[in-house]
C-alpha atoms as one frame of an Amber mdcrd trajectory, in Angstrom:
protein
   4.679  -9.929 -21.503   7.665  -7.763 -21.165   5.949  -4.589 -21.237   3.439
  -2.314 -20.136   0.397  -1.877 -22.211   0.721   1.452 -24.735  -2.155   4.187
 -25.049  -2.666   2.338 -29.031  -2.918  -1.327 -26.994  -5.343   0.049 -25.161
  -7.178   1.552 -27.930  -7.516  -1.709 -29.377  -8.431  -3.196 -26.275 -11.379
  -0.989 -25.777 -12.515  -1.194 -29.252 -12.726  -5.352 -28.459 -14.279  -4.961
 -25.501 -17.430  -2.769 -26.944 -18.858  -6.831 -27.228 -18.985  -7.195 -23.009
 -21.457  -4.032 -23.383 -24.854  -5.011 -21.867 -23.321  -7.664 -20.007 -24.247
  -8.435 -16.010 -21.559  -8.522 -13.296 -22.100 -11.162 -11.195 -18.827 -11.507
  -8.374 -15.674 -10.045  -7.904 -12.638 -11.620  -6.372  -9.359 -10.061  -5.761
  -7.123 -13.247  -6.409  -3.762 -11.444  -5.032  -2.677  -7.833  -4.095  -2.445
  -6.855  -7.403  -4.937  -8.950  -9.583  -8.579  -8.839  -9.905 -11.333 -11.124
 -11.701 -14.871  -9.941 -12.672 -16.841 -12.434 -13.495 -19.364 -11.390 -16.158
 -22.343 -12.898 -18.104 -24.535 -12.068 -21.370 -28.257 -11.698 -19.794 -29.839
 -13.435 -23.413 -27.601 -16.264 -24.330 -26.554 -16.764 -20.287 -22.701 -16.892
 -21.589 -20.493 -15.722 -18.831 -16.369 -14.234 -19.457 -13.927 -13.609 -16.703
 -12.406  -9.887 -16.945  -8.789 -10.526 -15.614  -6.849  -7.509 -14.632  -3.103
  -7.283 -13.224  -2.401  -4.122 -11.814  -0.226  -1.515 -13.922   0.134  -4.461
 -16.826  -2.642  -5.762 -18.402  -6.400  -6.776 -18.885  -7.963  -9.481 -20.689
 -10.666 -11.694 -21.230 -10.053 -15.547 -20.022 -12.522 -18.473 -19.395 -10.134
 -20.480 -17.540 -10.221 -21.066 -13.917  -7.778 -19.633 -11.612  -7.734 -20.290
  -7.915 -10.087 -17.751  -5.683  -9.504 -16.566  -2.492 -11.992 -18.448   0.269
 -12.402 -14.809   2.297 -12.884 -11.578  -0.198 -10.550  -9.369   0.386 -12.081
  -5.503   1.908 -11.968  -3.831  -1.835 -13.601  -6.956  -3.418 -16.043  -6.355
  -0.644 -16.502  -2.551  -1.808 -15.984  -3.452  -5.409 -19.054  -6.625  -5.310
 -21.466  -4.109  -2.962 -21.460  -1.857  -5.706 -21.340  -3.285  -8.687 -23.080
  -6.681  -8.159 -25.590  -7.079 -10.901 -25.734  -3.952 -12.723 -25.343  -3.924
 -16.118 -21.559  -2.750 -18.175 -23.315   0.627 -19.917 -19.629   1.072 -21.465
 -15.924   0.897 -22.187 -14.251   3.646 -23.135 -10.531   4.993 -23.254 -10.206
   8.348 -20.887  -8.755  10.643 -23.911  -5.504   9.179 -25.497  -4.222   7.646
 -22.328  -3.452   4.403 -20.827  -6.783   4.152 -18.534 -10.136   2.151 -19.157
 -13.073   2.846 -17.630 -15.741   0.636 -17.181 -18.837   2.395 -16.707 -21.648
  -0.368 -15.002 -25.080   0.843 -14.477 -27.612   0.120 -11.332 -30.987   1.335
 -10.682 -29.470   4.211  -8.144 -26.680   5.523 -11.106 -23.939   4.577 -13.380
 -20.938   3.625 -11.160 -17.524   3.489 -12.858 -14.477   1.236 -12.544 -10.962
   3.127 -13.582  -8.133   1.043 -14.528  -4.871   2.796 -14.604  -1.800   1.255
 -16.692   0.902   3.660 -16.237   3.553   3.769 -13.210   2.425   1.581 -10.109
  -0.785   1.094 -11.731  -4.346   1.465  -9.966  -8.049   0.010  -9.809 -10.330
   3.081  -8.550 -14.243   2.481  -8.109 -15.971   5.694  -8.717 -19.530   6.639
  -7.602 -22.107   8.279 -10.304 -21.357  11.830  -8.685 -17.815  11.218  -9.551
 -16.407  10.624  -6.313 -13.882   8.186  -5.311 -15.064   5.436  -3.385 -12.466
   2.725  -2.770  -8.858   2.738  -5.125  -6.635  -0.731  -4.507  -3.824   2.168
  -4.061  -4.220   5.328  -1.723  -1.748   7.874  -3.784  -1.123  11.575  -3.410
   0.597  13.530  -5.598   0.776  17.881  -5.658  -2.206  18.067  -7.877  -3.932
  14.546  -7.370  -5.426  12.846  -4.326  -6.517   8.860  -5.015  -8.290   8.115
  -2.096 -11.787   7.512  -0.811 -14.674  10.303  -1.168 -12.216  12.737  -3.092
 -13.244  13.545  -6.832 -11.715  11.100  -9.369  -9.249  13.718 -11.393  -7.221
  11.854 -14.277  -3.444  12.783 -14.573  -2.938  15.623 -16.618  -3.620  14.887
 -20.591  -0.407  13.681 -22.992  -0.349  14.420 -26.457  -2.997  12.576 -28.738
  -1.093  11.780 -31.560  -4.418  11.189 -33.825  -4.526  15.322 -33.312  -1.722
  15.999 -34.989  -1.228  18.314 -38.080   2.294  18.415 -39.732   3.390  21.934
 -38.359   2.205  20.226 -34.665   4.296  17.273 -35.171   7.472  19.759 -36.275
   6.641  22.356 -33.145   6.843  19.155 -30.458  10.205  17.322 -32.121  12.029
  20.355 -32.843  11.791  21.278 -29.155  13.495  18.555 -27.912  17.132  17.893
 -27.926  17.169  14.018 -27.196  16.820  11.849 -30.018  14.224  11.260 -32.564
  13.137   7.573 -30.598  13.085   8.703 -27.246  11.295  12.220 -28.810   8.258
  10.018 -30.049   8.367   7.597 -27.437   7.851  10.512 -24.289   7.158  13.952
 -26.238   4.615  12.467 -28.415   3.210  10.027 -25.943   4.172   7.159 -28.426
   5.834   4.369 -25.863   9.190   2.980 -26.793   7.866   0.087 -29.068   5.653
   2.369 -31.105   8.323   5.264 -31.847  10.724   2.502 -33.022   8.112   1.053
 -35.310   7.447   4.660 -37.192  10.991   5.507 -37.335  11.453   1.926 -39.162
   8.857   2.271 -41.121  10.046   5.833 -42.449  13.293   4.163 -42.691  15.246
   6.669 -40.883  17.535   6.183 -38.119  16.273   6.314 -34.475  19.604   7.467
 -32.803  19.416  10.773 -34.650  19.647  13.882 -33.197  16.613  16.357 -33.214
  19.061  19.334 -34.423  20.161  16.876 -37.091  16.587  16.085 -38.793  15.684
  18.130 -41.724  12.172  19.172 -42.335  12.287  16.568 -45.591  12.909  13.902
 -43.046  10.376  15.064 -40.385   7.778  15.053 -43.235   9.061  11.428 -43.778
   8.710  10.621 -40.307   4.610  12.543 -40.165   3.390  10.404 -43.335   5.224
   6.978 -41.551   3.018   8.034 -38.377   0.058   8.529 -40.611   0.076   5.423
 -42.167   0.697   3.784 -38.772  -2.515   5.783 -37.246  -4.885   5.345 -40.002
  -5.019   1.178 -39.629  -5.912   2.217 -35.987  -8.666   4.911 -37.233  -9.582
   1.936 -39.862 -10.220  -0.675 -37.175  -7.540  -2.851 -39.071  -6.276  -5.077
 -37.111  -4.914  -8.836 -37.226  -3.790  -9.417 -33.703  -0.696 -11.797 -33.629
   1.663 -12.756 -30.956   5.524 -12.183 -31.386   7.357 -15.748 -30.218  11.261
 -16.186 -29.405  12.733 -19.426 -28.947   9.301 -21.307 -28.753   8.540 -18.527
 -25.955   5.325 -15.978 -26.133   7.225 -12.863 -25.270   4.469  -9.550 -26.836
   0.872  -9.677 -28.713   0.601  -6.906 -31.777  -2.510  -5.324 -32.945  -0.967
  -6.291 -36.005   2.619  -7.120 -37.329   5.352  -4.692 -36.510   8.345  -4.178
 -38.914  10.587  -3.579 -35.792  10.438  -7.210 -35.109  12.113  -8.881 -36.971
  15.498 -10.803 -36.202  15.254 -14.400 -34.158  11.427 -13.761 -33.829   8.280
 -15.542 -35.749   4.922 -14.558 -35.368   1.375 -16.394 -34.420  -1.961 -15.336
 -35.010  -4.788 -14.973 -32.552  -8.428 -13.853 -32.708  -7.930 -11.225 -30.728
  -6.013  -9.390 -28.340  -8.372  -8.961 -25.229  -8.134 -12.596 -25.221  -4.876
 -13.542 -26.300  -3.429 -11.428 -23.593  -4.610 -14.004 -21.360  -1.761 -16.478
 -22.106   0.182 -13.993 -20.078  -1.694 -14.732 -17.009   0.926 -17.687 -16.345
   4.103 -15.972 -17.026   3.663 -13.754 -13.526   6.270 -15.837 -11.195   3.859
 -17.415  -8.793   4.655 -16.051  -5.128   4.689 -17.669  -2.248   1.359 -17.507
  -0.140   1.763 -15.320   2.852   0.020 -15.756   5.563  -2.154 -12.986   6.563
  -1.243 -10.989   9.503  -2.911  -9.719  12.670  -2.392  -6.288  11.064  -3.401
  -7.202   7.940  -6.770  -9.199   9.549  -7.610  -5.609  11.510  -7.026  -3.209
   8.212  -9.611  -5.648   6.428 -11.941  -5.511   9.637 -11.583  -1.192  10.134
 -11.692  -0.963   6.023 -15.051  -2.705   6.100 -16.229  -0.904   9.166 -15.658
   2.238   7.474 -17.253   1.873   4.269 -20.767   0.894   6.133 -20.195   3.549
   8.449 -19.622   5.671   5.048 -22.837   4.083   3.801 -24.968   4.608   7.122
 -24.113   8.493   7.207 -24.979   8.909   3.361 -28.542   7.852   4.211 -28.996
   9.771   7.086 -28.234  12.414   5.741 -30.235  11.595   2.780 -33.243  10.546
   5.047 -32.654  14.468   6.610 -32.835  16.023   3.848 -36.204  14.106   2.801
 -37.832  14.731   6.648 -36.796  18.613   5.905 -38.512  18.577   2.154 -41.843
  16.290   3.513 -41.944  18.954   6.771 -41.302  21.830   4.309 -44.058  20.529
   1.438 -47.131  20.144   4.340 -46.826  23.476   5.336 -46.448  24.803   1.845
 -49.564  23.075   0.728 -51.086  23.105   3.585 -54.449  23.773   3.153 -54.807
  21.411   0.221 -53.322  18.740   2.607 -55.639  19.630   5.283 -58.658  19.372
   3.123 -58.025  15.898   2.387 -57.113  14.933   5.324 -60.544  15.460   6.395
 -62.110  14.374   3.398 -60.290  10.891   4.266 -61.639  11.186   7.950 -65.572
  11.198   6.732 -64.329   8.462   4.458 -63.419   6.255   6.686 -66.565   6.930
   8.931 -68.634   5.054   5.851 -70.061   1.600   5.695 -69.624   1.903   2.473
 -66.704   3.428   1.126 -65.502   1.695  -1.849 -67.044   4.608  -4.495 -65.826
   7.257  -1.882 -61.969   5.769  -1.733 -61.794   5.909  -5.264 -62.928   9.605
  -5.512 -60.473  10.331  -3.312 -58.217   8.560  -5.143 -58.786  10.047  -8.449
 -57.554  13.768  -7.433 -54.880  15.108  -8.901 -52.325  15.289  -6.129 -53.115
  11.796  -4.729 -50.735   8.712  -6.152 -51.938   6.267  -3.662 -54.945   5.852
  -1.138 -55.263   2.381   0.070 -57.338   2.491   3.928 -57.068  -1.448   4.014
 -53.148  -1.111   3.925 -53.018   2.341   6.181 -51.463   3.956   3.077 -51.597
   7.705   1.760 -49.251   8.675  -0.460 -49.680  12.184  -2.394 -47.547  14.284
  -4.682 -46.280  17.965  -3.613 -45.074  20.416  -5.658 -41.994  23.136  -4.102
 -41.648  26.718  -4.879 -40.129  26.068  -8.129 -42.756  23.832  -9.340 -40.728
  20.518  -8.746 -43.071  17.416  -7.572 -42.303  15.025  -4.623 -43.893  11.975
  -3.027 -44.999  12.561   0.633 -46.180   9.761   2.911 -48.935  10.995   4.816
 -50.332   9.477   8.365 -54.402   9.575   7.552 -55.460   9.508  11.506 -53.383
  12.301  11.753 -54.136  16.250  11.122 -51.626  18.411   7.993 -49.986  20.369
  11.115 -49.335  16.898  13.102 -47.867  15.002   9.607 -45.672  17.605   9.326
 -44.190  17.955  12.942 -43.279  14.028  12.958 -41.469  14.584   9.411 -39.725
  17.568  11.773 -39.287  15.138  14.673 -37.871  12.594  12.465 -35.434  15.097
  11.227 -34.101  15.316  14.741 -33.853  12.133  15.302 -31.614  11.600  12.194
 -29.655  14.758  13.410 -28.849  13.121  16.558 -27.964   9.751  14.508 -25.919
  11.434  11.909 -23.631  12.727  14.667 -22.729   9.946  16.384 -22.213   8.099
  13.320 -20.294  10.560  11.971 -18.273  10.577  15.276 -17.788   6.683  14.810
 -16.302   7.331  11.683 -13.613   9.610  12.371 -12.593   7.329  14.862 -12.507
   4.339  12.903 -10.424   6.531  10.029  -7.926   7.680  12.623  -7.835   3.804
  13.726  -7.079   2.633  10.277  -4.318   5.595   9.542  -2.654   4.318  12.265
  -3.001   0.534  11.667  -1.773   1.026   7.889   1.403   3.631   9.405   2.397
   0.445  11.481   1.781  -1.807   8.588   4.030   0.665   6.614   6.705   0.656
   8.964   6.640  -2.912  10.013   7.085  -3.926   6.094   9.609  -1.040   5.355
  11.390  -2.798   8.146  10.704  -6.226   6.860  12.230  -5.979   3.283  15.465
  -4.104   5.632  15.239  -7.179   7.808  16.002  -9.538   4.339  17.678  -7.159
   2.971  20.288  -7.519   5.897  19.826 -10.965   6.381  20.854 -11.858   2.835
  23.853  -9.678   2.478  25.478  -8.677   5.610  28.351 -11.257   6.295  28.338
 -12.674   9.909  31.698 -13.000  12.117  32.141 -15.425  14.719  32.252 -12.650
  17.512  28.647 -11.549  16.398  27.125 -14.701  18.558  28.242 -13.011  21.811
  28.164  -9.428  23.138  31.272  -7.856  21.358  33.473  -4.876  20.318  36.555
  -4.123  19.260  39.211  -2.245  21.110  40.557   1.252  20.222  44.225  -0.896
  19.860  42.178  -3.673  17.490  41.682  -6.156  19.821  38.411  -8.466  19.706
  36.148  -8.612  23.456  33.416 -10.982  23.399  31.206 -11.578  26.250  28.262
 -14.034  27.015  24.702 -12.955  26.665  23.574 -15.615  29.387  24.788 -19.026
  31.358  25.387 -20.713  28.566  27.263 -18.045  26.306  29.703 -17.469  29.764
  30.339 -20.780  30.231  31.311 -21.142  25.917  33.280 -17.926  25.454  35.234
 -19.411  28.409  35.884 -22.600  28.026  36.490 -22.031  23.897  37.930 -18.871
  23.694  39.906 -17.284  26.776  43.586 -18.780  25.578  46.562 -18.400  26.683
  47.588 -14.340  26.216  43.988 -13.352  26.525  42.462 -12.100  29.562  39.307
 -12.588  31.687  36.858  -9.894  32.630  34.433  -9.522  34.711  31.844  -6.471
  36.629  32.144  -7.287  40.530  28.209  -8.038  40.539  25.981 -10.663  40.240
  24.552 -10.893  36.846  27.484  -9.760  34.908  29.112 -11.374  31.112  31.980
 -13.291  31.631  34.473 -11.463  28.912  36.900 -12.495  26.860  40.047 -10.244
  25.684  41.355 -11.557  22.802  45.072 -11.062  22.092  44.103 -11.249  18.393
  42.957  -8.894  15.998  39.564  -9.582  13.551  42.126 -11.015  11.134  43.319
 -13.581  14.082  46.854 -11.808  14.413  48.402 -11.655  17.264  48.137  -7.995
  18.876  49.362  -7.323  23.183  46.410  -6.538  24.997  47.269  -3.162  26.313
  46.144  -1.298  29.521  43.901   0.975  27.717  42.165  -1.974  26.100  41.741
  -4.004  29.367  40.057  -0.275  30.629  37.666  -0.571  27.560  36.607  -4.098
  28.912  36.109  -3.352  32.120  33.792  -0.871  31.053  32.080  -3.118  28.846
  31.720  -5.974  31.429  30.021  -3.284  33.821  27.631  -1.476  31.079  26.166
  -4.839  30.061  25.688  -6.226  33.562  22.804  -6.078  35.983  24.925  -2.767
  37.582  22.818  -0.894  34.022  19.745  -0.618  35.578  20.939   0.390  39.311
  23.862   2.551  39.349  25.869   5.135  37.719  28.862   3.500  38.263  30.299
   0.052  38.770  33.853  -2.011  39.691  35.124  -4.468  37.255  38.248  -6.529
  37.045  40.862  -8.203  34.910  42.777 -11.478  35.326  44.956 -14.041  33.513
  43.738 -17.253  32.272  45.535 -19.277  34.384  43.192 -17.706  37.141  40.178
 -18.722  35.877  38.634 -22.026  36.810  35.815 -24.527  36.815  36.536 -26.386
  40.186  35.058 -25.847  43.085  37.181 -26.465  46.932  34.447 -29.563  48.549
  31.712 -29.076  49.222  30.851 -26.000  47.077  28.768 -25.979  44.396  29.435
 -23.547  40.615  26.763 -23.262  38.812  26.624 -22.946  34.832  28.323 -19.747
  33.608  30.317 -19.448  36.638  33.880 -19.398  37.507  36.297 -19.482  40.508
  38.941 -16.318  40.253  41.764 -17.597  41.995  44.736 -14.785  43.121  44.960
 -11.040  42.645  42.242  -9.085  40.922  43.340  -6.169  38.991  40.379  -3.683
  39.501  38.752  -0.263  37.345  35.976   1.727  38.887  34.089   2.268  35.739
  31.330   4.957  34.338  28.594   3.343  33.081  28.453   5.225  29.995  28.979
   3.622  26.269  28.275   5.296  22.354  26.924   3.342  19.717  27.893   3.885
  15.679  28.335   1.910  12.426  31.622   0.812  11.724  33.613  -1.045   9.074
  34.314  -4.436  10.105  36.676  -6.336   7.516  34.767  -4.039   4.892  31.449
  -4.789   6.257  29.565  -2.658   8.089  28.576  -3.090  11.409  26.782  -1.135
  14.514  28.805  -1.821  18.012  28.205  -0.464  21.037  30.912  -0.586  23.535
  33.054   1.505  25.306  33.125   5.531  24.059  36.832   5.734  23.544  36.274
   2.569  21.235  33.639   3.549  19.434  35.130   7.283  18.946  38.314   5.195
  17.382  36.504   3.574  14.512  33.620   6.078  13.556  33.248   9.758  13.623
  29.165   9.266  13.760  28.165   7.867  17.224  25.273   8.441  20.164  26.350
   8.612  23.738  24.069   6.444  26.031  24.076   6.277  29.589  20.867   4.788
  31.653  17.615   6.122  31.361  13.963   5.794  31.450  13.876   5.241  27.384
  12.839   2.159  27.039  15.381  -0.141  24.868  13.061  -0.711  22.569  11.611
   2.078  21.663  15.394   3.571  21.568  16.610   0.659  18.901  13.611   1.734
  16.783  15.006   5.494  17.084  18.831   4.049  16.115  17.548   2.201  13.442
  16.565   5.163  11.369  19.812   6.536  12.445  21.627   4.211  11.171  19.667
   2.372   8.400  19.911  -1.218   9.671  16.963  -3.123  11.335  15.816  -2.672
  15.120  16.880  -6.621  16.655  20.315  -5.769  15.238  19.814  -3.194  17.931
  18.389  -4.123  20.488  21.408  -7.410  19.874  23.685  -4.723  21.020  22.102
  -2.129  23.594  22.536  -2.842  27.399  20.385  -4.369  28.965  17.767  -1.415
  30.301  16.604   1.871  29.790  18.869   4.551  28.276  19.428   8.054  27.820
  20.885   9.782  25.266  23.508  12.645  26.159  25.758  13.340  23.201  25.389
  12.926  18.829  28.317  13.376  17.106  27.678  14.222  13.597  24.255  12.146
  13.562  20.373  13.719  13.886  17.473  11.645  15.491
């Protein structure tokens, strides 16, 4: 379907789905992140329906079979615990709105299932008190909190057109100054669809201006909305889908003039069940494969709703040890007195005629001596009544100080359980912030990966001069021994840091566009730098020698009897040397009119971006200072870490950026 369900779609929908009342829920299954399926069935005639419901688009009826998940997912879990075999009490519309509620009754209360069809959508279980118990979407907003144990609150109510009297209808258009289709569709909580139906059925134009409408035409445009409402308030519908080209594209409560050209039309019993045939037209994802993270939010989500559950009844068994304690004392003497009465009782050979005198006062619901049960009824202060287990071998004063006993006992429970579960919530904040993050940085990731273009230099440690020219370097053996053997031509020059476990670098005498550009003293400064930041001298020193020389001096042979090994070169003649500061910035430039982060030498960097971070080695991990960049600079942390040195870092000047 290619749109959201309306407020009047739902109204019809809830009207058809009065026949699911008295129905049984037997299982729930969450089939993806955003669909659910409860499977339902008529207690008489043993018929059983599938409620399908897509999140934010629509619900229907369906009996075919769709493919469940083996493992429930942590809110089917919550959602089957719940609701499992009670009884659908009702389906109702909340006001004028686009939300159903499901109310489903069990012997403790009448539990209630929200289904939200506006925005993002959301699927909120809701306890008989009116608490929130589990959503499928944690949301805050200023005035709205959708998340476990806080008080369901709908959004705040939209107009209900059914409530409107002419001089209502006149007040709400004539204070807006958009047009008359987008005035019914958002003022008058119409929907698009609906507000051009009315304004074709008045026959007036849509794109008219408020300030242009005269109150002849407004009345035109009340009586066309009338009309329109009254087949609703008449239960008058023919549900039909709308088809284009041999495709179902919308299902009607009944025909609409507003379709018309290119479009025929197809009848259907009804629309809680034709919407079904939409089920198919969701593109079908790809099945991802669940995560450690995700694994441990299911495991801490299901930890904490029977942590939930175990502190609810302690602290419902307190407050019943407090009453029972509370109720001996206040009837005390009455309790006493038959206590004792059940003591000579049970002295008897005989006591049949004897237990059922005792049984047959007043106050006492049960007395059975063969089963060790006493069970009496105790009235409060205020004249309420409540069952109280007694212990017969026991005196009124000793019954009550085990109820007190008990009471501690729960205390001392209740705490540690409680304790548990503010651990296991501050666990599972933290797990879902990761998750958070760890997606936010996996759509960036793609996002990249599809889009940025890639330039040859990018396979090797790079960056380009403050004169233009290209450096690459190796990242390992195998890198060296490439960028030297393929790249350093004749015109370039070699570099290298005078220590063990340095890049072999390359100085192109080329530009990005492969023109040919000198290589300048300034520029073979900027590589010696760079040959000395990303070498093994990082993580020791504050400074470090490098050198340049010519091609020519650069070779793979070895004099007999010595052996090079791969990545390695022999340097033969004069070695033109730079004590260097190990010291380099990082920023986004524009490479070719992509953008790119490099990290190289400051005086480079400075050259081709006015943002940049000044790094020199620290005790911040690499790692944990890509992540920082990242944010900085929008792009994902391996593009990074690609192009940090290799150790700790520091940072010791921003220019124009704010970690």
């Amino acid at each position: 379907m290619q749109r959201q369900l309306t407020s009047f779609d739902i109204y019809t929908i809830v009207y058809e789905l009065q026949d699911i009342v008295g129905y049984q829920v037997e299982k729930i299954y969450q089939l993806s992140q955003n669909e659910i399926l409860i499977r339902i069935k008529n207690i008489e005639s043993r018929e059983k329906k599938n409620i399908f419901v897509r999140n934010s688009e629509f619900i229907c009826l369906t009996n075919r079979e769709l493919e469940k998940p083996i493992r429930p997912s942590a809110f089917a879990m919550a959602l089957r615990k719940y609701l499992s075999n009670g009884r659908i009490t009702g389906v109702i519309q909340h006001e004028f709105d686009r939300i159903i509620k499901i109310k489903v009754g069990r012997r403790e209360g009448v539990y209630t299932v929200v289904f939200e069809f506006f925005s993002n959508g959301n699927i909120i279980l809701v306890d008989p008190e009116g608490r929130i118990i589990v959503p499928l979407i944690r949301q805050t907003w200023k005035d709205r909190k959708v998340k476990g144990r806080e008080p369901y609150v709908p959004p705040p109510s939209q107009v209900n057109p059914f409530d409107l009297t002419l001089k209502g209808f006149t007040e709400l258009l004539r204070g807006s100054d958009a047009d008359l289709v987008r005035t019914l569709a958002v003022n008058l909580n119409l929907s698009g669809v609906i507000a051009e139906e009315i304004c074709v059925r008045a026959d007036v134009d849509k794109n008219m201006r408020i300030q242009d409408l005269d109150d002849e035409t407004i009345k035109k445009v009340y009586v066309s909305l009338s009309e329109f409402l009254d087949l609703f308030k008449n239960k008058k519908f023919e549900p039909l889908f709308v088809k284009k080209n041999d495709e179902f594209i919308d299902i009607l409560p009944f025909k609409f003039e507003s379709y018309h050209d290119g479009v025929s039309f197809e009848k259907t019993s009804s629309m809680i069940e034709g919407l079904s045939r939409f089920i198919e037209v969701k593109k079908v994802e790809s099945k991802k494969e669940e995560t450690s993270v995700d694994k441990l939010v299911g495991k801490l989500q299901r930890q904490l709703v029977q942590q939930e559950e175990n502190i609810k009844r302690l602290r419902d068994q307190i407050e019943l040890k407090k009453i029972e304690g509370d109720l001996i004392y206040l009837n005390f003497q009455e309790v006493e007195n038959l206590l004792n009465d059940v003591k000579r009782v049970l002295e008897l050979k005989d006591k049949e005629d004897a237990v059922k005198k005792i049984s047959e006062k007043g106050f006492v619901k049960v007395f059975d001596p063969v089963k060790n049960l006493l069970i009496v009824i105790l009235k409060d202060t205020s004249g309420k009544s409540f069952e109280v287990k007694l212990s017969f071998r026991k005196s009124a004063s000793e019954n009550a100080q085990q109820a007190y006993d008990e009471l501690k006992k729960f205390k001392r429970k209740l705490k540690g359980a409680e304790k548990s579960a503010v651990k296991t919530r501050l666990e599972l904040d933290n797990v879902l912030k990761k998750k958070k993050l760890e997606e936010k940085q996996e759509k960036l990731d793609k996002k990249v990966e599809k889009k940025e273009k890639k330039f040859w230099f990018e396979r090797f440690r790079w960056f380009i001069s403050s004169d233009g020219n290209v450096v690459v370097g190796g990242r390992d053996a195998k890198s060296n021994e490439l960028v030297v053997k393929k790249y350093l031509k004749e015109g370039d020059r070699y570099v290298h840091a005078d220590v063990q476990g340095a890049p072999s670098v390359v100085v192109k005498s080329r530009n990005i566009h492969d023109e040919k550009i000198e290589v300048s003293e300034k520029t073979l400064e900027e590589a010696c730098v760079f040959a000395a930041c990303f070498s093994k001298a990082w993580k020791q020193f504050a400074e470090a020698q490098a050198y340049w020389v010519l091609p020519e001096q650069v070779s793979k042979t070895a004099q007999s009897g010595e052996f090079i090994p791969r990545g390695a070169f022999v340097i033969r003649g004069k070695r033109n040397y730079y004590r260097c500061k190990l010291e380099v910035a990082i920023g986004k430039i524009m490479v070719d009119g992509v953008s790119k982060v490099m990290c190289g030498p400051v005086s480079a960097v400075k050259k081709h971006t006015d943002k940049y971070v000044v790094l020199v080695p620290g005790d911040m991990k690499k790692l944990d200072a890509a992540k920082l960049l990242s944010r900085v600079f929008d792009v994902n942390v391996d593009s990074l870490d690609r192009v940090l040195p290799p150790g700790g870092v520091t940072f010791v000047e921003m220019v124009r950026v704010k970690l």
